[in-house]
C-alpha positions in Angstrom: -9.7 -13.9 -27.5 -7.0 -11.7 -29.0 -7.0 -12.0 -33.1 -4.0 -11.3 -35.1 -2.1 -11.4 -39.0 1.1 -12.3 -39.3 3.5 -9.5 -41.1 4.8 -11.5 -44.3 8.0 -9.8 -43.9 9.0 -9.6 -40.3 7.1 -12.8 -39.2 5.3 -10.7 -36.3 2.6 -10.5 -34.9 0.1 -7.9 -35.9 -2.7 -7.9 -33.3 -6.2 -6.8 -34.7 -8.9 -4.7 -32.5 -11.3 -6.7 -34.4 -14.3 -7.7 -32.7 -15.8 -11.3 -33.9 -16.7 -14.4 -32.8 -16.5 -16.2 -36.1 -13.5 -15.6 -39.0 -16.0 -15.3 -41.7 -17.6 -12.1 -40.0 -14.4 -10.5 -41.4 -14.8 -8.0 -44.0 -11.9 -9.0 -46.8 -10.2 -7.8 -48.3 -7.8 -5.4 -45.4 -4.8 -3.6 -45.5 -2.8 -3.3 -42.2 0.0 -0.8 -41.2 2.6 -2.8 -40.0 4.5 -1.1 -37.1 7.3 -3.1 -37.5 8.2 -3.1 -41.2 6.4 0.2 -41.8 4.7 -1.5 -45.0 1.1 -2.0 -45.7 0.0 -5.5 -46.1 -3.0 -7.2 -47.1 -5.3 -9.8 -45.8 -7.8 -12.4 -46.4 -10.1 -13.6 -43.6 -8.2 -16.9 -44.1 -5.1 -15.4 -42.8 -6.5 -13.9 -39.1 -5.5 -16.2 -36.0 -7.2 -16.4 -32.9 -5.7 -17.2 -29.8 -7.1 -17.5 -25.8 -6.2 -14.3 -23.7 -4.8 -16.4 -21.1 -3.7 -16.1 -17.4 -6.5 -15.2 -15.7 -6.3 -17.8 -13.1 -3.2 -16.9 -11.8 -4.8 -13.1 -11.7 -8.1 -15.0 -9.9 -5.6 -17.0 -7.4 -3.7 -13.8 -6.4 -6.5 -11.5 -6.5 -8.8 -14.0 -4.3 -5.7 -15.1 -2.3 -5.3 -11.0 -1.1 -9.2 -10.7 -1.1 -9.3 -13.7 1.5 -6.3 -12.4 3.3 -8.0 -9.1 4.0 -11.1 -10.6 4.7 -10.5 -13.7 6.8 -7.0 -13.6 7.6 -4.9 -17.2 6.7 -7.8 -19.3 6.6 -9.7 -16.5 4.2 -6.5 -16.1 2.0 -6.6 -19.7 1.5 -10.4 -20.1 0.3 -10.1 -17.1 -1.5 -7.1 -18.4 -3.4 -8.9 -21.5 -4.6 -12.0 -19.6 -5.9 -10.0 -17.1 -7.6 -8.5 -20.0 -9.6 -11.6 -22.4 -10.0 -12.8 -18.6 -11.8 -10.0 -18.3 -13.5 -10.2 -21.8 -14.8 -13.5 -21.2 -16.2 -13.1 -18.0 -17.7 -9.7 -19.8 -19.5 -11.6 -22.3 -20.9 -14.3 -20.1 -22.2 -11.4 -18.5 -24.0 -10.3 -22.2 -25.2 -13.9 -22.5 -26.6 -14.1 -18.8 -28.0 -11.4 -19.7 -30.1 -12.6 -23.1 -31.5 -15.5 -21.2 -32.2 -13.9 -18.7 -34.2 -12.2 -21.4 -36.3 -15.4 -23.6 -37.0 -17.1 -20.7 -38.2 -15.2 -20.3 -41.2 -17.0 -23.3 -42.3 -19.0 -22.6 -44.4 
């Protein structure tokens, strides 16, 4: 899960090494250096996003598709392409639910 702030000025992204699971786990208020407006800017827990690090099962397919390959040849780089991606699928959508997670916990 990759957290962020949005630079009021520029509209950009401003990605946070925060590590949470829920929003109101954030200290507030924080100032951020923006990199791309060279201002400081400051936020309320209310104004980080979350969003899923995503892509990992096309990394899982390839990876287990070489794996296989090296392994078992055709046959290998086949089954080891459709684990990689039944991994990556799982590890997506516990990204999916990292985020929700982050969100309902500012319930409070």
């Amino acid at each position: 899960m990759r957290l962020y702030v949005t630079c009021p000025n520029t509209k950009r992204r401003i990605y946070l090494s925060l590590i949470v699971e829920k929003r109101s786990q954030i200290q507030e208020p924080f100032g951020i250096d923006c990199p791309f407006d060279n201002e400081t800017h400051w936020y309320n827990r209310e104004d980080v996003n979350a969003e899923p690090s995503l892509g990992t099962s096309a990394i899982g397919t390839i990876l287990g598709g070489l794996v296989g390959a090296i392994v078992g040849g055709p046959i290998g780089a086949i089954l080891g392409g459709g684990a990689g991606l039944v991994i990556g699928n799982n590890n997506e959508e516990e990204e999916r639910r990292r985020v929700r997670n982050f969100y309902e916990g500012n319930q409070t």
